[in-house]
C-alpha positions in Angstrom: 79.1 115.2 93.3 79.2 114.7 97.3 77.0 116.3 99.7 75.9 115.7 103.3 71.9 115.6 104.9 72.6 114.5 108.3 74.1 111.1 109.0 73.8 110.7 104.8 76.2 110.9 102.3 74.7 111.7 98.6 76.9 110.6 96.0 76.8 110.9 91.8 80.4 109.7 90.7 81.5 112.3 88.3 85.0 112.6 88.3 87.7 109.6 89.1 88.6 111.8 91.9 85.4 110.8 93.8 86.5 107.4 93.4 89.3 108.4 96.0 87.3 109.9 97.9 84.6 107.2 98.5 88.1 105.1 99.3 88.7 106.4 102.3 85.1 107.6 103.5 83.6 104.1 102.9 84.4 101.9 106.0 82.8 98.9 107.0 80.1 99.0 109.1 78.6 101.5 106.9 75.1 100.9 105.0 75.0 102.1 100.9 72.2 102.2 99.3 72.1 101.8 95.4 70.7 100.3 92.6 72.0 96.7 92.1 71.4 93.7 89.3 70.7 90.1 91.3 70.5 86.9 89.9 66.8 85.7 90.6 67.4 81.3 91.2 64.9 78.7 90.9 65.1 75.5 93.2 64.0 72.0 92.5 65.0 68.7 92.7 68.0 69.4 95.2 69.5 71.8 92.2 69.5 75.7 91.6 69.3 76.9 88.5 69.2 81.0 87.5 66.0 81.8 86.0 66.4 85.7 85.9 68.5 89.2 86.8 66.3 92.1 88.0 67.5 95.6 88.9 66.8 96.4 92.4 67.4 99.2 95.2 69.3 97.5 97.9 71.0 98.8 101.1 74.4 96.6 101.6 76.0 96.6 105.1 79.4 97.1 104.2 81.7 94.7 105.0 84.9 95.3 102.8 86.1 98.2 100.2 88.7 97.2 97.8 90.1 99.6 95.2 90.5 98.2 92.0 92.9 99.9 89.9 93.1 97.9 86.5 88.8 99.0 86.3 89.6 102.4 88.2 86.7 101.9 90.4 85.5 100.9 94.1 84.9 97.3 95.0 82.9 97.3 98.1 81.5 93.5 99.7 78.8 93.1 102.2 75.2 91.7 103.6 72.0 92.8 101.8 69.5 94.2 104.4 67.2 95.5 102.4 65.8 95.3 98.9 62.6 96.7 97.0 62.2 93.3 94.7 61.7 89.7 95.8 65.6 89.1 96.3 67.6 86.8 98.0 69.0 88.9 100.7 72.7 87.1 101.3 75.9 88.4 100.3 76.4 91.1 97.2 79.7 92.7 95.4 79.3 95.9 93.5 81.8 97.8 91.6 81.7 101.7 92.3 82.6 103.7 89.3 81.8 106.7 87.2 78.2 107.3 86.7 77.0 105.3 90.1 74.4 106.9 92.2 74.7 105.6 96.3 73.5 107.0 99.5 75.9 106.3 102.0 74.8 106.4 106.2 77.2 106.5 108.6 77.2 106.5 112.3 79.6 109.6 112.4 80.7 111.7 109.2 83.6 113.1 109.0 83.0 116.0 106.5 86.2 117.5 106.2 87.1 115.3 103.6 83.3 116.0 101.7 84.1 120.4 102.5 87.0 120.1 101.1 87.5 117.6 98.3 88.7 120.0 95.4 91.9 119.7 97.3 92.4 116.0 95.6 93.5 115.9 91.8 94.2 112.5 90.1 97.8 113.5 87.8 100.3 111.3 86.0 102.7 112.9 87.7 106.7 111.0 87.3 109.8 110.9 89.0 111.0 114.3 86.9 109.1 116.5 89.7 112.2 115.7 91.5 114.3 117.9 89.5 112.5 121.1 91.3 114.3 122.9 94.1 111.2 123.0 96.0 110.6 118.9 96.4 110.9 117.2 99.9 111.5 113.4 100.1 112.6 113.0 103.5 109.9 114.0 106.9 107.0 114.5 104.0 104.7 114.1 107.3 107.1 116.8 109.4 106.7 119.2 106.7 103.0 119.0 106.5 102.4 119.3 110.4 104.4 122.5 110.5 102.1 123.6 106.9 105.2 123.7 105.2 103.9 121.9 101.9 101.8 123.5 99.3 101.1 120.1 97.9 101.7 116.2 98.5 102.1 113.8 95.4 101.0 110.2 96.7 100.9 106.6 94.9 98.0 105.6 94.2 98.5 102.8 95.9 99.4 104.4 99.3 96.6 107.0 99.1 94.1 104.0 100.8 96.4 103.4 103.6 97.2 106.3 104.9 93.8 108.3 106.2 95.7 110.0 108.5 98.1 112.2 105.8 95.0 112.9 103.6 93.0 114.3 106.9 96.1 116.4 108.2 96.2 117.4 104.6 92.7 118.5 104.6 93.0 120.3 107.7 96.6 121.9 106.1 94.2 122.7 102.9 97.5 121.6 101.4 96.6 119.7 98.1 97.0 116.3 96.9 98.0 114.9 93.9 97.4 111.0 93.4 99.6 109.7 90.5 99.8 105.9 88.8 103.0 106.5 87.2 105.0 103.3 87.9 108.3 104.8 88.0 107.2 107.3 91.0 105.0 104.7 93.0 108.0 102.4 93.0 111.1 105.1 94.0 109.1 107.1 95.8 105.5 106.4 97.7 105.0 110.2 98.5 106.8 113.4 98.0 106.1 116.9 99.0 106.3 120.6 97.4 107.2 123.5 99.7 105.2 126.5 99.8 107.9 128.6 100.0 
């Protein structure tokens, strides 16, 4: 679940299609708030020793956002600026994954991709798609400029990289199916299915 109250993003990670999501609306810069565990270190004698982990609310100045695929979840890197519990502020690494509650503020939201994420659908989709009549390998962008396509299928591992075919496919309402299958991601990258 995603919604919007002003410049804040409310999230509860329900589906691994959220995980997507969050991929591309997470960019550094941005501040998440969430529950974290910290390690709680002692100091004497020159030496630090761990004397404890305590759950805390933290807000994390984003710094980097890394998708993991082998855990299927977000990896996101940055600055603590803010904790409820005596903390060490410093630098924190949280994973991002089904079940995790964040609040995420950003200087300027872009909520076409919150309006209209039931476009996105997470498929093991494989190279036998390419036995339809209606699939386009070749000027996959072209098509979906001129809203051509009823639907892109996209590797997994492009889907992070390219922002700019997941907006135009927002704004298209054409839909987009991520897939992991191995065989596709390494023939193909992206594909497209006419709409007519």
């Amino acid at each position: 679940m995603l919604s919007i109250e002003k410049n804040r993003i409310y999230a509860k990670i329900e589906k691994h299609e959220e995980i997507f999501l969050l991929g591309i609306i997470l960019e550094p810069k941005d501040v998440v708030e969430m529950k974290i565990v910290r390690n709680i270190f002692s100091f004497s004698e020159g030496r630090k020793k761990k004397i404890d982990r305590v759950e805390t609310f933290a807000k994390i100045s984003v710094e980097s956002v890394k998708y993991l695929k082998e855990l299927n979840c977000l990896r996101i890197k940055g600055k603590i600026i803010e904790a409820e519990k005596n903390v060490t502020k410093g630098y924190h690494g949280e994973n991002i994954g089904i079940g995790k509650e964040l609040i995420i503020e950003k200087e300027k939201i872009d909520d076409i991709f919150i309006k209209r994420k039931e476009l996105i659908e997470l498929k093991n989709v494989g190279t036998e798609i390419l036995n339809k009549e209606k699939v386009v390998l070749e000027n996959v962008e072209e098509n979906l400029e001129y809203g051509l396509l009823e639907s892109i299928i996209m590797c997994s591992e492009l889907f992070f990289n390219r922002k700019d075919i997941i907006k135009k496919c927002f704004e298209k309402k054409t839909k987009i199916i991520i897939t992991k299958n191995r065989e596709f991601c390494e023939k193909i990258k992206i594909a497209g299915l006419r709409r007519f």
